[in-house]
N, CA and C atoms of all chains as a GROMACS GRO file, in nm:
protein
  498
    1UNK      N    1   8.591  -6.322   5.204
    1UNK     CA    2   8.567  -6.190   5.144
    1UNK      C    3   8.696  -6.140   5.078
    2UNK      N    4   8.639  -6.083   4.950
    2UNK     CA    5   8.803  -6.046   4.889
    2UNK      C    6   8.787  -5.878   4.858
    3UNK      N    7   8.860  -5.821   4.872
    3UNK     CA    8   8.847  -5.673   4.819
    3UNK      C    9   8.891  -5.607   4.704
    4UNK      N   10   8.771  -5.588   4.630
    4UNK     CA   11   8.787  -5.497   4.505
    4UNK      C   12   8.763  -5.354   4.541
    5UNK      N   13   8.805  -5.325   4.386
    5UNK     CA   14   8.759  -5.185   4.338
    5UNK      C   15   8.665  -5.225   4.212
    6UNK      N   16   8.602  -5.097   4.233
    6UNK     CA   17   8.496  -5.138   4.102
    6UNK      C   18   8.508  -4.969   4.062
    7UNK      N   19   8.469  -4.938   3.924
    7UNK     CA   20   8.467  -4.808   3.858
    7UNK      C   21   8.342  -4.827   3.791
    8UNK      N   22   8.289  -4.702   3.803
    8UNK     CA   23   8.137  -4.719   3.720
    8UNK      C   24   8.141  -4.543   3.622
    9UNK      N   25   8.144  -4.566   3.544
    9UNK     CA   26   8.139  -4.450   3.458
    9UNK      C   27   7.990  -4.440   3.429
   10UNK      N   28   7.969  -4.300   3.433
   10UNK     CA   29   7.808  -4.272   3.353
   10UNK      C   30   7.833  -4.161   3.242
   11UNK      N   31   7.738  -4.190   3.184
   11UNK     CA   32   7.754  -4.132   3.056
   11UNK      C   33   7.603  -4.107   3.012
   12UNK      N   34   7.634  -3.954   2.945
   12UNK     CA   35   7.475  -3.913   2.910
   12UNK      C   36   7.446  -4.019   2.780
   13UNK      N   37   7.312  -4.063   2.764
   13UNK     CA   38   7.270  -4.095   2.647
   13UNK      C   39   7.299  -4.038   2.541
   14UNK      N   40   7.296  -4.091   2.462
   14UNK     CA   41   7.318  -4.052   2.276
   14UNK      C   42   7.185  -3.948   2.278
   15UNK      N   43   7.164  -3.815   2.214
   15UNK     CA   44   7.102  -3.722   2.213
   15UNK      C   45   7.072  -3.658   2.318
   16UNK      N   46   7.106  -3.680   2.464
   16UNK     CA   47   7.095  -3.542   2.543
   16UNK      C   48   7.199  -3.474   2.510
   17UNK      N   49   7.184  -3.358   2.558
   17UNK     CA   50   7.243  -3.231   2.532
   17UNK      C   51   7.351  -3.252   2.634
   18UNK      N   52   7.474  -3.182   2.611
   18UNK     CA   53   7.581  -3.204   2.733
   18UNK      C   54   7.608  -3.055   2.666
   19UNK      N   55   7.584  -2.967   2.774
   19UNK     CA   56   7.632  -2.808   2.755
   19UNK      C   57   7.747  -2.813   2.791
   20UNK      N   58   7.740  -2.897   2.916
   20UNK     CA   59   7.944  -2.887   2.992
   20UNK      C   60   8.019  -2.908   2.865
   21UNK      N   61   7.984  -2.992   2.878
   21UNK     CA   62   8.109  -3.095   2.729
   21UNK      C   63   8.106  -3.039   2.604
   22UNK      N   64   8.008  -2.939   2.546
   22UNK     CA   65   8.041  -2.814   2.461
   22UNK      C   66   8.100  -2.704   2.498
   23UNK      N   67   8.058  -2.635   2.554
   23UNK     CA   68   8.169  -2.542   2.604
   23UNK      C   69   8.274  -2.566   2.643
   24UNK      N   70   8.323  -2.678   2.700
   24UNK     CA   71   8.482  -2.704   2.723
   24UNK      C   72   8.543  -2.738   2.564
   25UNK      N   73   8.461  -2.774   2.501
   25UNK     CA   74   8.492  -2.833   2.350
   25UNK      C   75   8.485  -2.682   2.296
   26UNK      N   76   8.462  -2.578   2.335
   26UNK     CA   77   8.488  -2.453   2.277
   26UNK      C   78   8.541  -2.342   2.283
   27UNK      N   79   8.563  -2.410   2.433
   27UNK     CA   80   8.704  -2.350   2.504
   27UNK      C   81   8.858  -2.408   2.452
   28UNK      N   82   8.835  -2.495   2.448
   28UNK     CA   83   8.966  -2.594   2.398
   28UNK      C   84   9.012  -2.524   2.251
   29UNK      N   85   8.894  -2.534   2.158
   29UNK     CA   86   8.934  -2.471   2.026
   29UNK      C   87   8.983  -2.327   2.013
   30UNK      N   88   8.929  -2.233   2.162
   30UNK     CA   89   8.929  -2.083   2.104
   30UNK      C   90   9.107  -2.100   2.208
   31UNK      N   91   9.138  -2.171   2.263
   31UNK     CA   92   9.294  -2.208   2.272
   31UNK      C   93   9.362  -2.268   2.117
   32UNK      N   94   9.331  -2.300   2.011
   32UNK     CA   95   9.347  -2.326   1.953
   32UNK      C   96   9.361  -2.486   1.891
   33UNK      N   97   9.304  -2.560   1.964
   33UNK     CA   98   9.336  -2.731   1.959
   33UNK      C   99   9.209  -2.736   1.899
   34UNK      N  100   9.219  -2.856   1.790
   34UNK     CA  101   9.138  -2.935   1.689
   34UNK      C  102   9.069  -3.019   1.747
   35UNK      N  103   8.959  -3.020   1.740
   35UNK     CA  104   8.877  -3.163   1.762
   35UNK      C  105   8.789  -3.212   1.719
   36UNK      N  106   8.745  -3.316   1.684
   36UNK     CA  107   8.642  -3.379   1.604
   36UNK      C  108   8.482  -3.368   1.739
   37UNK      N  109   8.556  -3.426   1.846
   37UNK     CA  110   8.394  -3.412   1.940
   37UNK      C  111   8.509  -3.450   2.116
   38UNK      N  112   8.409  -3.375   2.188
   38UNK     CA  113   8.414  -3.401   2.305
   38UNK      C  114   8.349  -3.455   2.370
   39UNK      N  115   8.347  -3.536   2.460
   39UNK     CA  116   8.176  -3.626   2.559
   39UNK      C  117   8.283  -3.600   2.702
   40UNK      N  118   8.155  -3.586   2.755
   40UNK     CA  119   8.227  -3.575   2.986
   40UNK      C  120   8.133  -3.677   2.993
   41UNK      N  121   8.185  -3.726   3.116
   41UNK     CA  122   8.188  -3.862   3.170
   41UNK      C  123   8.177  -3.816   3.338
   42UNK      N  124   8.083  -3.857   3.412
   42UNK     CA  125   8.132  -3.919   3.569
   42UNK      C  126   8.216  -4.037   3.567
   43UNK      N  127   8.239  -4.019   3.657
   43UNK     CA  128   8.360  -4.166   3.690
   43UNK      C  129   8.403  -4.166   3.852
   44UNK      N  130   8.315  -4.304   3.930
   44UNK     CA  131   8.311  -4.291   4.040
   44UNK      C  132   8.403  -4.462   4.062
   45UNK      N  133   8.459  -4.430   4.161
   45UNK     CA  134   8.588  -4.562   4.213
   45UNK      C  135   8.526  -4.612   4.338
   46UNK      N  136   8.480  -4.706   4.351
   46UNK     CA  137   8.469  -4.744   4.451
   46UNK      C  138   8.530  -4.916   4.525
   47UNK      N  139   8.566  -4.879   4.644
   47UNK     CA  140   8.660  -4.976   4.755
   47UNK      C  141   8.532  -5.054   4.801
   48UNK      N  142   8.504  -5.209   4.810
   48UNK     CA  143   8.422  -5.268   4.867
   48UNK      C  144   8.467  -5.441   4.893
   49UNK      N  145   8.431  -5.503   4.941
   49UNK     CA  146   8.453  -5.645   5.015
   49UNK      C  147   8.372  -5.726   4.971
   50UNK      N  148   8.385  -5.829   4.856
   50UNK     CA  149   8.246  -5.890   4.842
   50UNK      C  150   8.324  -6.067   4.811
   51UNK      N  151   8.223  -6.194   4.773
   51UNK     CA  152   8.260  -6.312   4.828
   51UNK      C  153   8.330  -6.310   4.692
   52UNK      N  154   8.277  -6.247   4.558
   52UNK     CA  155   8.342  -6.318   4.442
   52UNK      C  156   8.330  -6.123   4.328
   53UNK      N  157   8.379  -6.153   4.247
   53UNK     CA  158   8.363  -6.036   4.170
   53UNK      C  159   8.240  -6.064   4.112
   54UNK      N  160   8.178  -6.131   4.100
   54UNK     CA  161   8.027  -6.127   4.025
   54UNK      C  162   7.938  -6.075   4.087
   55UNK      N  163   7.977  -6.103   4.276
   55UNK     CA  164   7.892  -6.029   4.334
   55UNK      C  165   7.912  -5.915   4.358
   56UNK      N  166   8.054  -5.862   4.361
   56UNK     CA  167   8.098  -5.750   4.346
   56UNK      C  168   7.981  -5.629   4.241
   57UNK      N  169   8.014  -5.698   4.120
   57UNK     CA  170   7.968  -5.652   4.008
   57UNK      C  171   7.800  -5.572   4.028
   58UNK      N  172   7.743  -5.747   4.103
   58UNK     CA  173   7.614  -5.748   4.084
   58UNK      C  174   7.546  -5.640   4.182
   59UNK      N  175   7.642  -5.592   4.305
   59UNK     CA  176   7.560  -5.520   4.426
   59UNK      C  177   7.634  -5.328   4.326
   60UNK      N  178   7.766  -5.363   4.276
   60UNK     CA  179   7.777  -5.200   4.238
   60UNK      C  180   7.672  -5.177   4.142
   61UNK      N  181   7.654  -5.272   4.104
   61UNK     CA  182   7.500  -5.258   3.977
   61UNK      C  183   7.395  -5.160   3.999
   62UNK      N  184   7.352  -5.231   4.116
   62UNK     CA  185   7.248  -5.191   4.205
   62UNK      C  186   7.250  -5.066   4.244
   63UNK      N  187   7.367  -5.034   4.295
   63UNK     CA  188   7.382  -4.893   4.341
   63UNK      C  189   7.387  -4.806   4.212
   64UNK      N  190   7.452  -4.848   4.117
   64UNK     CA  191   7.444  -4.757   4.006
   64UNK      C  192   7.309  -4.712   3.948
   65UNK      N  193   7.238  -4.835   3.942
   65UNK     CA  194   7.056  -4.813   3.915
   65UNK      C  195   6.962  -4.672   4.004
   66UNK      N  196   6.983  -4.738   4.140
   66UNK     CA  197   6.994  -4.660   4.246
   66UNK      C  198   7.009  -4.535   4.245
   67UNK      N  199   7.131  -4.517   4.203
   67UNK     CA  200   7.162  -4.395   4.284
   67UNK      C  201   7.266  -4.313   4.183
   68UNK      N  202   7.357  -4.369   4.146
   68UNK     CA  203   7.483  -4.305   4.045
   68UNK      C  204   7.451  -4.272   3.947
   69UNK      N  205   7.364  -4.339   3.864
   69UNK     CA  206   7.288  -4.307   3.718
   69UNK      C  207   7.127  -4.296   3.757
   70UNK      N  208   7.153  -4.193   3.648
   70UNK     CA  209   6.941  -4.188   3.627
   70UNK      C  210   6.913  -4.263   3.482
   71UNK      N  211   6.876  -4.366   3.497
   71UNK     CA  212   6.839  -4.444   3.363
   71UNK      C  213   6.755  -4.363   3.262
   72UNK      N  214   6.722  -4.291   3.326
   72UNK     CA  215   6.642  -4.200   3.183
   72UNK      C  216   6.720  -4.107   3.125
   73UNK      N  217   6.800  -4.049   3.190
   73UNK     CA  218   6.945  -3.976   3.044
   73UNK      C  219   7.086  -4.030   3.088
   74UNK      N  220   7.113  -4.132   3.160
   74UNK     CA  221   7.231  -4.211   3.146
   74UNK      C  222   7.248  -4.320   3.122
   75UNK      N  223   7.378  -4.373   3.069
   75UNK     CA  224   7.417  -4.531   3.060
   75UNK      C  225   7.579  -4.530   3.139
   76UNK      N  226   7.535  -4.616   3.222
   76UNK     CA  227   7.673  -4.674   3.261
   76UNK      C  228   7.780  -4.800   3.272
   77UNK      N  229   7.867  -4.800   3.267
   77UNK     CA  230   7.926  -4.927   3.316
   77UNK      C  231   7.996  -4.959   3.423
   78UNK      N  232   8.001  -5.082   3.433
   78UNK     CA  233   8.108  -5.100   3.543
   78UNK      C  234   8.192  -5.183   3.542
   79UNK      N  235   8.283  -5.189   3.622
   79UNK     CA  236   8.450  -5.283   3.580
   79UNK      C  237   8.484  -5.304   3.688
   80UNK      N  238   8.496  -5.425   3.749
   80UNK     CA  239   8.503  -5.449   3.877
   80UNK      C  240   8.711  -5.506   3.859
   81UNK      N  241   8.772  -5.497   3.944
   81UNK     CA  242   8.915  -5.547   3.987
   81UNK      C  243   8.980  -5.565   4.116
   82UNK      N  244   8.994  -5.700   4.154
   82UNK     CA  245   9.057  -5.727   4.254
   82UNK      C  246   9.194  -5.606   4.316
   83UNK      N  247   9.172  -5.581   4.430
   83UNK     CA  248   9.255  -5.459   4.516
   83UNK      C  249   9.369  -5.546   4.543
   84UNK      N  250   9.717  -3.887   0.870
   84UNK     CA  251   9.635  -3.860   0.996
   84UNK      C  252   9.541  -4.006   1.022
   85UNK      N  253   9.585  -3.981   1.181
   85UNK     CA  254   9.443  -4.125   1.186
   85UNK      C  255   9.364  -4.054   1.279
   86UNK      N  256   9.263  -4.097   1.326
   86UNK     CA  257   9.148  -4.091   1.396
   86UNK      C  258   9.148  -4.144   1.515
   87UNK      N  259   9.174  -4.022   1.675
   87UNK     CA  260   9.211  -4.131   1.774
   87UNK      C  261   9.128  -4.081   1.849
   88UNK      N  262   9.101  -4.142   1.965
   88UNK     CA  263   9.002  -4.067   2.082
   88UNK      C  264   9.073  -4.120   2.237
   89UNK      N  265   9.090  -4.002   2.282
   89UNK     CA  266   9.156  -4.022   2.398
   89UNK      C  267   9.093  -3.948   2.520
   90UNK      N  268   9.154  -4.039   2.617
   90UNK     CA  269   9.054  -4.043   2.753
   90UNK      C  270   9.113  -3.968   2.869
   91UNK      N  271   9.090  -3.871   2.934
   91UNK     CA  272   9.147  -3.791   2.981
   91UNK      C  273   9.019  -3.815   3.128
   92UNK      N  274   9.117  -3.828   3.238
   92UNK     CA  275   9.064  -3.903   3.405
   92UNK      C  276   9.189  -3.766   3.487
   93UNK      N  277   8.992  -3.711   3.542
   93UNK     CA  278   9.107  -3.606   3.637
   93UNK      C  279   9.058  -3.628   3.737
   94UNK      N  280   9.100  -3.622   3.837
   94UNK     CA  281   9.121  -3.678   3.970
   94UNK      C  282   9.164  -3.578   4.037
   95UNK      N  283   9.104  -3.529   4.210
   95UNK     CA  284   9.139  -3.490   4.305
   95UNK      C  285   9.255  -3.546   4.361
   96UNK      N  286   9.372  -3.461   4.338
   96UNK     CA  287   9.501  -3.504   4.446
   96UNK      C  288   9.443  -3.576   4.563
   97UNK      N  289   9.533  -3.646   4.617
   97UNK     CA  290   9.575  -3.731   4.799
   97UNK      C  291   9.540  -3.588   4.883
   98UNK      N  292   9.468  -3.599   4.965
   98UNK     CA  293   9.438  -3.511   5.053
   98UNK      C  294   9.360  -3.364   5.002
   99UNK      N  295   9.308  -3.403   4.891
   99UNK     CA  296   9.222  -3.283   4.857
   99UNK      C  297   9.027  -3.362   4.913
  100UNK      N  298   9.017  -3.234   4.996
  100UNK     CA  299   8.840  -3.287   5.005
  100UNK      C  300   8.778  -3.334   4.914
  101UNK      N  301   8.695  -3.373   4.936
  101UNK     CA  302   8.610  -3.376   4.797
  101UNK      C  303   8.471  -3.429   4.861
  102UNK      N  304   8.392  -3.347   4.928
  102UNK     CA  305   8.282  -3.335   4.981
  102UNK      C  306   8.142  -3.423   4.853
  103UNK      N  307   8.149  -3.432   4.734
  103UNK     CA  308   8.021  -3.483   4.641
  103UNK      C  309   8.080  -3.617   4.673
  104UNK      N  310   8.240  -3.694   4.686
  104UNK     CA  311   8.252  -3.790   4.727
  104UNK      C  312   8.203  -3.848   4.830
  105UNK      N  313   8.234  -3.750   4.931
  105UNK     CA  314   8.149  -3.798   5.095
  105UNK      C  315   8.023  -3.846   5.077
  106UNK      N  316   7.955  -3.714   5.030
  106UNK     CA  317   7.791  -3.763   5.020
  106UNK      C  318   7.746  -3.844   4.952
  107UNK      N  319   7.772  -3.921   4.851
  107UNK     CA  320   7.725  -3.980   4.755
  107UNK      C  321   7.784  -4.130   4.853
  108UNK      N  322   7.893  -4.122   4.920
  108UNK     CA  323   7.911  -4.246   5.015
  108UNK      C  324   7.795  -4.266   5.098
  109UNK      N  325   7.811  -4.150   5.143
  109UNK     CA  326   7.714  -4.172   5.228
  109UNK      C  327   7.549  -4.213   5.234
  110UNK      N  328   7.544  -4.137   5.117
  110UNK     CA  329   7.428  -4.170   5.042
  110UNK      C  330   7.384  -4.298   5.019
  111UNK      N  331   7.504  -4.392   4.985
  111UNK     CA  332   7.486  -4.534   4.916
  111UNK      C  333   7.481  -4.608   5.072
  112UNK      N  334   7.545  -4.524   5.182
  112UNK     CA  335   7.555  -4.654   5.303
  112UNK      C  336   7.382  -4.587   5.387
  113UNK      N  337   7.385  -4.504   5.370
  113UNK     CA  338   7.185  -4.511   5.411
  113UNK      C  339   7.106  -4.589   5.288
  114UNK      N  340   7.086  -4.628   5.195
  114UNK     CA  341   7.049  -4.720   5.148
  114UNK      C  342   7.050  -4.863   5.167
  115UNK      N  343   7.190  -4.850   5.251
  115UNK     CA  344   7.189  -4.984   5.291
  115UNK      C  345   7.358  -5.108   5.219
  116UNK      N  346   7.388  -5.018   5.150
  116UNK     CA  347   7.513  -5.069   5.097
  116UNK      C  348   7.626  -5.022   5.148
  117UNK      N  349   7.756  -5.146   5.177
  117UNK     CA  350   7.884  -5.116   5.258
  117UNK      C  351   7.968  -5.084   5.198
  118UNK      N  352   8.070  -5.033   5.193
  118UNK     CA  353   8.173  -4.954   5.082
  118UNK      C  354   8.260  -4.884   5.240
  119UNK      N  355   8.403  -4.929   5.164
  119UNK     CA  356   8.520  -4.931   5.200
  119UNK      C  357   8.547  -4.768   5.176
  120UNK      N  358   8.530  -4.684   5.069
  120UNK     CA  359   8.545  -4.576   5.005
  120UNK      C  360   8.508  -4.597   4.882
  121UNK      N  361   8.490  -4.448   4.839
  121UNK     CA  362   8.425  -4.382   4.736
  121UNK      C  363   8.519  -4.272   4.652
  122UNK      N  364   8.548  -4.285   4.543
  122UNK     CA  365   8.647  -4.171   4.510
  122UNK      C  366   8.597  -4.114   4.390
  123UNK      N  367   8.549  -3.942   4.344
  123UNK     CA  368   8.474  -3.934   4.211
  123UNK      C  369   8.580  -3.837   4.138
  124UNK      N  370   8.563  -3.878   4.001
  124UNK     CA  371   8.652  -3.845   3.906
  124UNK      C  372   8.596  -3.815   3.775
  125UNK      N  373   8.631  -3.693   3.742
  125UNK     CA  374   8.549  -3.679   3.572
  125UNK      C  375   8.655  -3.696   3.461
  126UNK      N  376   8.559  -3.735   3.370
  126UNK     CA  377   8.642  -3.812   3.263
  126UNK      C  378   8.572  -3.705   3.142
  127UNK      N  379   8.701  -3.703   3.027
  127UNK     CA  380   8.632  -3.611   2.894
  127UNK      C  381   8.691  -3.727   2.776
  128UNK      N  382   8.637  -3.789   2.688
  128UNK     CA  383   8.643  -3.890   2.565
  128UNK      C  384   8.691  -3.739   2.479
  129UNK      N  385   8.804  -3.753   2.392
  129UNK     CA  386   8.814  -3.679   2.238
  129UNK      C  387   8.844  -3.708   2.166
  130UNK      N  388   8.768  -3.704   2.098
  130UNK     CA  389   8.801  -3.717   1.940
  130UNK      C  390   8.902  -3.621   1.850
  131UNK      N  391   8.999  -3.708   1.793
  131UNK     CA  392   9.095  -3.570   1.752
  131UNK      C  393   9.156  -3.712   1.658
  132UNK      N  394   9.223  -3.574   1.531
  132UNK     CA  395   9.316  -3.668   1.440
  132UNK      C  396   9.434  -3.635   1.452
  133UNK      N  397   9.573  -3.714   1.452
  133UNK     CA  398   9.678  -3.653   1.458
  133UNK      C  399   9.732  -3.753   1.396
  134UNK      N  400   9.883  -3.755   1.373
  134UNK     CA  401   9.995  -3.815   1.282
  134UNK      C  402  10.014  -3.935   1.373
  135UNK      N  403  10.001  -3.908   1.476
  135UNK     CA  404  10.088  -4.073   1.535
  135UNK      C  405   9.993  -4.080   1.675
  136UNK      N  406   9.976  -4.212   1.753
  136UNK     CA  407   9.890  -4.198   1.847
  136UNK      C  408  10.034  -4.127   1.968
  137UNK      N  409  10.141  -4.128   1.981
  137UNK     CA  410  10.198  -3.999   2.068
  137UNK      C  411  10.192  -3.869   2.034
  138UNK      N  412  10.152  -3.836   1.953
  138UNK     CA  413  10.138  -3.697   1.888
  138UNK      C  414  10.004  -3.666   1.962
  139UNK      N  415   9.920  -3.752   1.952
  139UNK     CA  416   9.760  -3.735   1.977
  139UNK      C  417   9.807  -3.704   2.140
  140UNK      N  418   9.849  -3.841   2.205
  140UNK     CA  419   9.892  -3.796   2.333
  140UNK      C  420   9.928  -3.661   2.384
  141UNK      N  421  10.067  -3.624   2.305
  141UNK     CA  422  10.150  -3.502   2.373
  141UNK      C  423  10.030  -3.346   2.325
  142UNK      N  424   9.941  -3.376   2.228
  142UNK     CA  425   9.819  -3.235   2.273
  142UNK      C  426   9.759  -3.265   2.396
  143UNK      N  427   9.662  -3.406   2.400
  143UNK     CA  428   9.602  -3.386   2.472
  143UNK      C  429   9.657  -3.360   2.614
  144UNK      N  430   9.756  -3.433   2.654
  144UNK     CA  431   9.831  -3.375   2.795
  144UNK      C  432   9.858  -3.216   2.750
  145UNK      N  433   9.867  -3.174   2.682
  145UNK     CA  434   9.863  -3.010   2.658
  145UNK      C  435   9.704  -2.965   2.678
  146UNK      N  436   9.639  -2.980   2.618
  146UNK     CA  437   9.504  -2.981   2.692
  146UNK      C  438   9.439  -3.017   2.841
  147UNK      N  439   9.489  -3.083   2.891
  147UNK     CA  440   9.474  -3.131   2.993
  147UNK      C  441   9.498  -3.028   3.134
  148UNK      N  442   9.656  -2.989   3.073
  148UNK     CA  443   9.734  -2.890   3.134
  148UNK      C  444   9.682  -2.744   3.173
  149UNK      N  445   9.679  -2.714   3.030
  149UNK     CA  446   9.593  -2.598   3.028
  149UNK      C  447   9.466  -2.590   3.028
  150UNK      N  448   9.362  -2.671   3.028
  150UNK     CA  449   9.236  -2.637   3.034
  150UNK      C  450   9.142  -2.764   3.171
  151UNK      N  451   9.147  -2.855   3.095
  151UNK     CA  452   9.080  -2.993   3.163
  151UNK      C  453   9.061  -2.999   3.304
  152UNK      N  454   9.242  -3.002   3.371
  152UNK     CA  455   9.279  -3.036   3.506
  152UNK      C  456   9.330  -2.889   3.574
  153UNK      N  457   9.333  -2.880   3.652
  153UNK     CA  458   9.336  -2.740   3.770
  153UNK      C  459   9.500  -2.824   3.834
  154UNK      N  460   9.605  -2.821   3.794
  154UNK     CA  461   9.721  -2.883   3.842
  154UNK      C  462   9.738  -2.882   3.962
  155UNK      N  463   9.665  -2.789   4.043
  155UNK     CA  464   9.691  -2.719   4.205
  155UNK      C  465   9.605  -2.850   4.283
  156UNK      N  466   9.509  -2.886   4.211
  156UNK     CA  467   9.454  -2.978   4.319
  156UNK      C  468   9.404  -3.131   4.202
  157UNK      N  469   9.434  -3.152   4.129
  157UNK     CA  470   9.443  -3.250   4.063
  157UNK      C  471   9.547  -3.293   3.992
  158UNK      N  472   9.522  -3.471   3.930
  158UNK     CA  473   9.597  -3.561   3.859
  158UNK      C  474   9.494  -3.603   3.786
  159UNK      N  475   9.538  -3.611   3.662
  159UNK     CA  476   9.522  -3.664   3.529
  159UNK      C  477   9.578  -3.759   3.492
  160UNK      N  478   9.522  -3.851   3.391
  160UNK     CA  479   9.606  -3.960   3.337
  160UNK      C  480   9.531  -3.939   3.137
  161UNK      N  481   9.586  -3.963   3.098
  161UNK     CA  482   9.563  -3.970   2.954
  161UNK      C  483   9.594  -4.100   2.869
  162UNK      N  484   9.449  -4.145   2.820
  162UNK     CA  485   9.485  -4.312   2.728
  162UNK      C  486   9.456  -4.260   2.634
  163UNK      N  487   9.511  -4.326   2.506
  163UNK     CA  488   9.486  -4.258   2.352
  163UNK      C  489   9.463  -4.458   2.344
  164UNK      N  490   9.349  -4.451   2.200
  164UNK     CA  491   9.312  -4.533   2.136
  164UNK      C  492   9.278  -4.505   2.017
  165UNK      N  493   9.301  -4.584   1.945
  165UNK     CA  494   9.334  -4.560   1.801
  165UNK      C  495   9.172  -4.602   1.748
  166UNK      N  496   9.099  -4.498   1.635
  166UNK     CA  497   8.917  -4.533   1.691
  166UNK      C  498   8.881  -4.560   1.545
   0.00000   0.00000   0.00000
């Protein structure tokens, strides 16, 4: 067993609405900073023990399906790295 | 001017709670999956043009500062990529 970290970012789909991520994008400007666009992101780290990073990969998958993302207004990824 | 988008990861300081972390562990180990730890972190993508990709940098850590991250109980990191 070897121990990684794996990171799984979610991210709303292309056309939901992200109110957070506008209003901070309009907060930012009425401070005065320029921006073309803002997007928010989850971003969850997780510590786990698995035989190879594929399986690593393949069980944070799962959980992401599961549980971290809702496939109907998110996409995520994941990036697995030896600890 | 070029066109950069940079990634701004804020993070709960070492010894700050973070209770949606707990549960969402916990969450994943009643399902049935083992995990070492769990650590959650929000991320904001921007889009912004500036003169040099450190230029792009030294706003957005100005952004970051003042708006993004709460300095009292978080860390930030900032990647610029040239888009």
């Amino acid at each position: 067993m070897t121990a990684y970290t794996a990171t799984v970012t979610v991210r709303l789909k292309r056309g939901v609405l992200d109110p957070e991520a506008e209003t901070t994008q309009r907060a930012l400007e009425r401070l005065g900073f320029e921006l073309e666009d803002l997007r928010s992101a989850d971003r969850f780290e997780l510590d786990l023990d698995a035989e190879s990073a594929a399986a690593a990969e393949e069980r944070v998958d799962e959980m992401a399906e599961r549980l971290l993302a809702n496939p109907t207004i998110h996409d995520y990824e994941v990036e697995v790295t030896e600890r």
